[in-house]
C-alpha positions as a Markdown table, in Angstrom:
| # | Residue | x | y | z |
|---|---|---|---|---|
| 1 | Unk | 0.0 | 0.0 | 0.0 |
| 2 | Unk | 1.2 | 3.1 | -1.2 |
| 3 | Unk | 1.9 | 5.9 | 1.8 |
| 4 | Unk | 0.7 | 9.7 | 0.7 |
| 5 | Unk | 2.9 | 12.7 | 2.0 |
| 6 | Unk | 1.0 | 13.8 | 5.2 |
| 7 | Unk | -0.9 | 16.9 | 5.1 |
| 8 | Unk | 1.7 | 20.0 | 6.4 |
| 9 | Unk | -1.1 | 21.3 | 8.5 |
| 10 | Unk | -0.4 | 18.3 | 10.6 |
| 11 | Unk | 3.1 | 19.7 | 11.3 |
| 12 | Unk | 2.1 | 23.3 | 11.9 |
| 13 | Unk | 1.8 | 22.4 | 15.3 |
| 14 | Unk | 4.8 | 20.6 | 16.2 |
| 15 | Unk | 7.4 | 23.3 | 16.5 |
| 16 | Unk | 5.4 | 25.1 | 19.1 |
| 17 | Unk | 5.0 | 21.7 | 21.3 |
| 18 | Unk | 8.5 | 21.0 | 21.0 |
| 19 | Unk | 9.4 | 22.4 | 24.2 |
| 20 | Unk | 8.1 | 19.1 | 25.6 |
| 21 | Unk | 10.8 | 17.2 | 24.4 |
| 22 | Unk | 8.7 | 14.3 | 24.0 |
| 23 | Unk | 11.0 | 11.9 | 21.6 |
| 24 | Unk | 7.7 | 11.1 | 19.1 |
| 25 | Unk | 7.6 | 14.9 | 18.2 |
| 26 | Unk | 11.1 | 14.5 | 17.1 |
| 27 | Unk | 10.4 | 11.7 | 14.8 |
| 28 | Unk | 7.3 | 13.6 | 13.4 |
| 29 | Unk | 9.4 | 16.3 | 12.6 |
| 30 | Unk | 12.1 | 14.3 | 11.1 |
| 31 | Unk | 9.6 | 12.9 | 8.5 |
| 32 | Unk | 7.9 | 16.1 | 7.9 |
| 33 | Unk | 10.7 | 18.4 | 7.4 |
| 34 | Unk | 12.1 | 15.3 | 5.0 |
| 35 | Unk | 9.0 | 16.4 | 2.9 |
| 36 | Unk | 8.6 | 19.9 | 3.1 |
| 37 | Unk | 11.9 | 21.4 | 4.4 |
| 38 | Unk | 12.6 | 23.6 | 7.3 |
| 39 | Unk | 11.4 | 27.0 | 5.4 |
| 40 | Unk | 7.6 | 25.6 | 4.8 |
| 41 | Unk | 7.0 | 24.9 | 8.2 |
| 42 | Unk | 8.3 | 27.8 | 9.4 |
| 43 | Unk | 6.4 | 29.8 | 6.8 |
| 44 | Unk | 3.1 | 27.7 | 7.5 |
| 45 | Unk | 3.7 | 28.3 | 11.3 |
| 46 | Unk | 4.5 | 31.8 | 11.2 |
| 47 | Unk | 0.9 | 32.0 | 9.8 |
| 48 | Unk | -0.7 | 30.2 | 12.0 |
| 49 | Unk | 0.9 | 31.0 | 15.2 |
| 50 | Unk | 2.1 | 35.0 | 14.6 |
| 51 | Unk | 4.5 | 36.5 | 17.1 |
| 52 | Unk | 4.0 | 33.3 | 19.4 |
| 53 | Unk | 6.1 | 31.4 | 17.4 |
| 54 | Unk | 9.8 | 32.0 | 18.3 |
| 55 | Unk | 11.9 | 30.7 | 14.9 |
| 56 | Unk | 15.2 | 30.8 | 16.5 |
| 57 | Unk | 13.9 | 29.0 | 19.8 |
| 58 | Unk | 12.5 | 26.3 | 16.8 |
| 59 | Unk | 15.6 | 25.8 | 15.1 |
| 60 | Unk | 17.6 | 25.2 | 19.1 |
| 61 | Unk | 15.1 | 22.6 | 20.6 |
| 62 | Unk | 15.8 | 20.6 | 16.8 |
| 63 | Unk | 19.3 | 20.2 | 18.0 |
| 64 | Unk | 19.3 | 19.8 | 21.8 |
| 65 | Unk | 18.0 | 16.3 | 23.1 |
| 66 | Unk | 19.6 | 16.1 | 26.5 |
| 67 | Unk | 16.4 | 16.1 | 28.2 |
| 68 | Unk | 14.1 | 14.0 | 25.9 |
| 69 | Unk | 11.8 | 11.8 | 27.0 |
| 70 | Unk | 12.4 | 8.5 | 25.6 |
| 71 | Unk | 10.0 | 6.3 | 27.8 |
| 72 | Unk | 6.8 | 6.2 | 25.0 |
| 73 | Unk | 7.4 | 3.1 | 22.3 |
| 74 | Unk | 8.0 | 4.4 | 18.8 |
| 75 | Unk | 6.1 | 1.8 | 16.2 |
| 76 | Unk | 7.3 | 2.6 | 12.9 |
| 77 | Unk | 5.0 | 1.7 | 9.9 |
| 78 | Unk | 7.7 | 2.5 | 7.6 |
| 79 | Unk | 9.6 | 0.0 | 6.0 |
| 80 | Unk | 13.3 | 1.2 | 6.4 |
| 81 | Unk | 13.9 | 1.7 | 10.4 |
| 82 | Unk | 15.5 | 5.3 | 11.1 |
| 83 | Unk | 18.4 | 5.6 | 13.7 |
| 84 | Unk | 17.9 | 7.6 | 16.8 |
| 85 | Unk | 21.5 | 9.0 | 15.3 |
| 86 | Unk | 20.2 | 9.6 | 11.7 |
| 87 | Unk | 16.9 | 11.4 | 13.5 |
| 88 | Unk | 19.4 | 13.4 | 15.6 |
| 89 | Unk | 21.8 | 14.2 | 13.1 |
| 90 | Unk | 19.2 | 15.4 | 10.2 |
| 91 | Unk | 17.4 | 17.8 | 12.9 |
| 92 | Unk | 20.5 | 19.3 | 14.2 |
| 93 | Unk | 21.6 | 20.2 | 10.1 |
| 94 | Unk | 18.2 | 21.4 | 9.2 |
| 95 | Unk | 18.1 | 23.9 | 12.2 |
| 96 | Unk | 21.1 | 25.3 | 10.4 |
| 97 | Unk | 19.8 | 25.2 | 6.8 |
| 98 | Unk | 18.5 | 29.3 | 6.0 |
């Protein structure tokens, strides 16, 4: 079965919850930003959130994960299994991407 791109709205929210460090988020965001890129969910959030959303704040929590949460089960339905490394390193050079 063939797997559509998910709908950006759905990542809108993320980078305003990402002060949660809840591991999950990250993975989210990792698939999403693989899709759309860094700018587009900025853009996209920046209209849906306004001056609440902090763009430099974003770009830091994708590259700090020394207090994420790792207790809740990730079940991928991919087919090719993503490293906690590969996750970690793609977030950490997309914050940097302009």
């Amino acid at each position: 079965m063939a797997r559509t791109n998910p709908d950006l709205r759905i990542g809108q929210d993320k980078p305003n919850k990402l002060h949660k460090q809840i591991y999950p988020k990250f993975i989210h965001l990792f698939f999403i930003l693989k899709i759309y890129g860094i700018s587009e969910i900025v853009n996209k959030t920046k209209s849906m959130f306004g001056s609440e959303f902090n763009e430099r704040l974003f770009r830091e929590q994708l590259s700090y994960f020394d207090d994420i949460d790792y207790t809740e089960k990730i079940d991928y339905v991919v087919e090719n299994y993503v490293s906690d490394d590969e996750i970690k390193r793609f977030l950490s050079d997309t914050s940097l991407q302009v």
